[in-house]
N, C-alpha and C positions, 0 to 999 in steps of 0.2 A: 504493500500500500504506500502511495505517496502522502504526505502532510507536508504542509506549509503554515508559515508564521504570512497573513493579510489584515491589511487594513483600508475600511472606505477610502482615505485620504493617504496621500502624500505621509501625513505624518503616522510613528509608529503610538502616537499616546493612545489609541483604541484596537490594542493588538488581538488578533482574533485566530484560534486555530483551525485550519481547513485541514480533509483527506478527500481524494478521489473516492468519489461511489458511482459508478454506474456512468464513466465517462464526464461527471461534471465533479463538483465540489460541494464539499459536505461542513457550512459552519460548524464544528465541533463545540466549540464554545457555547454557542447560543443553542444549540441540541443539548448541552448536557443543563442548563438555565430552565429549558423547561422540559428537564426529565427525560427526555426519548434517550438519551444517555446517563449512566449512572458511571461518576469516578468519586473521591472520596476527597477532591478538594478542588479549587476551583482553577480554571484553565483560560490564560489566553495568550499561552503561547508554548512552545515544544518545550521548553526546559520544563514547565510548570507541571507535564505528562511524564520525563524524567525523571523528576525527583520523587517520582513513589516508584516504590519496587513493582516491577514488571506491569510499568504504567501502559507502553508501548500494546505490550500480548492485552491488558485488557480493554482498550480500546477498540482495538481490532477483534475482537472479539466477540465485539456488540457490532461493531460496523458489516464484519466479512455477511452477514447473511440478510442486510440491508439490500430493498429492492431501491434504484434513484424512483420508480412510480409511486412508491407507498404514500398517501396522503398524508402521514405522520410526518415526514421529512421532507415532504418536498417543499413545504417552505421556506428552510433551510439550506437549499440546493441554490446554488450559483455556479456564474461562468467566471470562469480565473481574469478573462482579459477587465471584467468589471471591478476587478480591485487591486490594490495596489500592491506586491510581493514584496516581502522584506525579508533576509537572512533566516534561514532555518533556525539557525542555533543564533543568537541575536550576544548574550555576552559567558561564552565558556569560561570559567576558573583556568582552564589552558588551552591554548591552540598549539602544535605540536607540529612542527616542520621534518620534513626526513628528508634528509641530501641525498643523490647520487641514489636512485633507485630506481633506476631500466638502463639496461645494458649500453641503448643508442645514446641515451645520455653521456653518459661514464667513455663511450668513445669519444663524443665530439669534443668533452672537455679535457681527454687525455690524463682522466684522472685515474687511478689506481681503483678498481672494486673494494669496497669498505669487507671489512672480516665481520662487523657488527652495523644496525642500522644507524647513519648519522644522523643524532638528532638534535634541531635547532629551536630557541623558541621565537613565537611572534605573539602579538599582544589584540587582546580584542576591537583596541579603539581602528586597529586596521579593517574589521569585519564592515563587507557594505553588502545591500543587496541586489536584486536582478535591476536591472536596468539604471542603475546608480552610478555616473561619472566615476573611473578611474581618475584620481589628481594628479596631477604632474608636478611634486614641488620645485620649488624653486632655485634649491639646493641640486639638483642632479635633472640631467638632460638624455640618460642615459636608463629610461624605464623600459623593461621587457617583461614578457609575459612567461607564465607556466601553468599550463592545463595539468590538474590535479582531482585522483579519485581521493574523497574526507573520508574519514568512519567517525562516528558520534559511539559516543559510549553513553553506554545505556543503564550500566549497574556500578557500584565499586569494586573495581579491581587492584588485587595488592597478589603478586609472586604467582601468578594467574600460567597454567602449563599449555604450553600452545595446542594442545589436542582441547583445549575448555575453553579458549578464547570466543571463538563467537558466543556463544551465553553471555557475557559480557559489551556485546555491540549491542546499540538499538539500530543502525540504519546507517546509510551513505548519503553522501550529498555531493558538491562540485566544488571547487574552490581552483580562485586564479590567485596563482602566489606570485602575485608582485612583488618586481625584485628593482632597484636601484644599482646597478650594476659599477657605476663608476665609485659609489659609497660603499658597495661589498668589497668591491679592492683595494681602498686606500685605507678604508678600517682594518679588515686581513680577518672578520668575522661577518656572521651574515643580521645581527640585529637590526641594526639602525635603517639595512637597504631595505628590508622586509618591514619593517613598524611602521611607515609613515598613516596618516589616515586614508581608508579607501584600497589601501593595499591587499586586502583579503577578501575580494567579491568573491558569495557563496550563496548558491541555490540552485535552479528555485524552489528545491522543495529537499526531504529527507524519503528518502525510498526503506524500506525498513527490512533490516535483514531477512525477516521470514520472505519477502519476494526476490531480493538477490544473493541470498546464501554468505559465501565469504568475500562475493563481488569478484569471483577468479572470470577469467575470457569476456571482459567489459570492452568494447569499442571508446576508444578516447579519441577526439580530435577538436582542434584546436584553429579558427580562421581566424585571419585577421583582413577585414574588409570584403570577408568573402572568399579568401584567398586560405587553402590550405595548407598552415605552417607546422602541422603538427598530427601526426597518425598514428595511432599506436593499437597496444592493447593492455588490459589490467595482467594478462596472466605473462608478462616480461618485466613485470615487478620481481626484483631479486628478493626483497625479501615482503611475501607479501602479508595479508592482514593479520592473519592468527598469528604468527611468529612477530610484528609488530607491536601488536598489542599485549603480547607474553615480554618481549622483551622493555618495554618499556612501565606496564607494570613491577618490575622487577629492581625500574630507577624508582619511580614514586607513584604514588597511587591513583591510580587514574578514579575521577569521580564523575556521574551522569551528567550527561553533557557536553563533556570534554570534546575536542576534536583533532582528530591527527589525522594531517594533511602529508599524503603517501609517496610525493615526489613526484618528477615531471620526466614526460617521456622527450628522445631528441627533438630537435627542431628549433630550439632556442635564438632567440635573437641574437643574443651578444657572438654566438659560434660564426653565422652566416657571415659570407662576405659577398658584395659589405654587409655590416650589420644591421637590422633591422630592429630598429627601438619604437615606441609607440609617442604617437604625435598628437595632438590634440585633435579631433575631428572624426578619430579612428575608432571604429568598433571592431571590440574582441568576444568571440561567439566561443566558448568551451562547450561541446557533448559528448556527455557519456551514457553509452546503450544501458535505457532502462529505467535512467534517470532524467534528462532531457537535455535544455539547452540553457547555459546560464550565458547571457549578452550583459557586455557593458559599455558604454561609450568610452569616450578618452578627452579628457578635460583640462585645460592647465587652469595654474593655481593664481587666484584673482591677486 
């Protein structure tokens, strides 16, 4: 099942949960306000379904045998393009970077294959949603893009054995890891080029593990103006999501919500020659099979 974090307006103060039923959208929110859904505290938005133990399974639970005809819901039924999308996971406790994880990547940068997953961190205020201006600060002239399959966690995990990880995922989502590339190199670490705001567009929705398993043979690609920079697949992740989420439970404890974003297939800008960085006026399209299409413009900084 897909869920998404919408709102009437532009702004997120009236944040409201949706899931696909029956081809259109199902306000969660205002279904569980007048009862057609029973959870055991109140919800308007995906961490809020998170934070109770195996909120996710019971959701979908009341949802999976929902008709979109049933007169009980269908006043609750909308179409997506009538409202506004905002970040699935809107503010994680950690968003969780992994360097160097597909093969074509690791050639073009002539980097060495890691023996352990690299992992970096980035900060929520980077988090924007679908159709939300990338910024271009000010500071650096040298932004590129990285089409990325997310996993949200879904329970707490601590020293978690890669054969029990997914029991531990709620779902997948899309995240473009904006990177500052001339501030990655002169720093000699990846914070500062990854944290600006705007730098982690992600959506437009959270696919939930029971419909894409551990996310292995996912289609990933990545345009830029139409133009594709980037093609891959989930299952040329070196190290992919159960052993991800085993080994990094094993640094600190991953808690509902969280997200770790699993690294970016070849095609990267700064590699091409010449290089290709992103310019104000430019739209970046990430899809991954399953999940859908997250778009964002590109925008410099007023």
């Amino acid at each position: 099942m897909k869920f998404l974090n919408f709102s009437r307006s532009s702004s997120p103060t009236e944040m409201n949960v949706g899931c696909q039923v029956g081809g259109r959208c199902l306000n969660v929110t205002d279904a569980l306000h007048a009862g057609i859904l029973k959870f055991p505290r109140s919800v308007s938005r995906i961490e809020d379904i998170l934070q109770v133990e195996s909120g996710i399974d019971m959701i979908e639970s009341q949802l999976r045998p929902m008709d979109a005809a049933s007169p009980a819901i269908r006043q609750f039924l909308f179409d997506e393009p009538t409202v506004f999308l905002h970040a699935p996971i809107l503010s994680p406790l950690k968003l969780i970077g992994i360097g160097l994880n597909y093969l074509d990547h690791i050639e073009e940068t002539k980097f060495e294959i890691p023996k352990e997953p690299l992992l970096f961190a980035m900060y929520s205020n980077a988090i924007t949603g679908p159709d939300r201006p990338i910024v271009i600060p000010a500071m650096s002239r040298k932004i590129d893009y990285e089409a990325e399959l997310a996993v949200v966690i879904g329970s707490r995990a601590r020293h978690v054995r890669p054969e029990d990880a997914l029991n531990y995922v709620a779902g997948y989502t899309i995240v473009n890891d904006v990177s500052a590339r001339d501030l990655q190199r002169s720093d000699g670490q990846w914070l500062r080029a990854k944290s600006f705001d705007t730098f982690a567009p992600m959506g437009p929705c959270m696919v939930t593990r029971s419909s894409l398993a551990d996310a292995d043979g996912l289609a990933i690609e990545l345009r830029l103006n139409g133009q594709t920079l980037q093609k891959s697949n989930t299952r040329n992740l070196i190290f992919k999501v159960p052993a991800l989420v085993s080994h990094i439970s094993r640094v600190m404890t991953l808690e509902p919500g969280d997200v770790i974003s699993t690294g970016t297939p070849g095609g990267v800008g700064f590699t091409r020659k010449p290089p290709i960085y992103l310019q104000p006026g430019d739209t970046v399209e990430i899809e991954i099979e399953g999940i859908g299409i997250l778009r964002n413009p590109v925008a410099d900084s007023d």
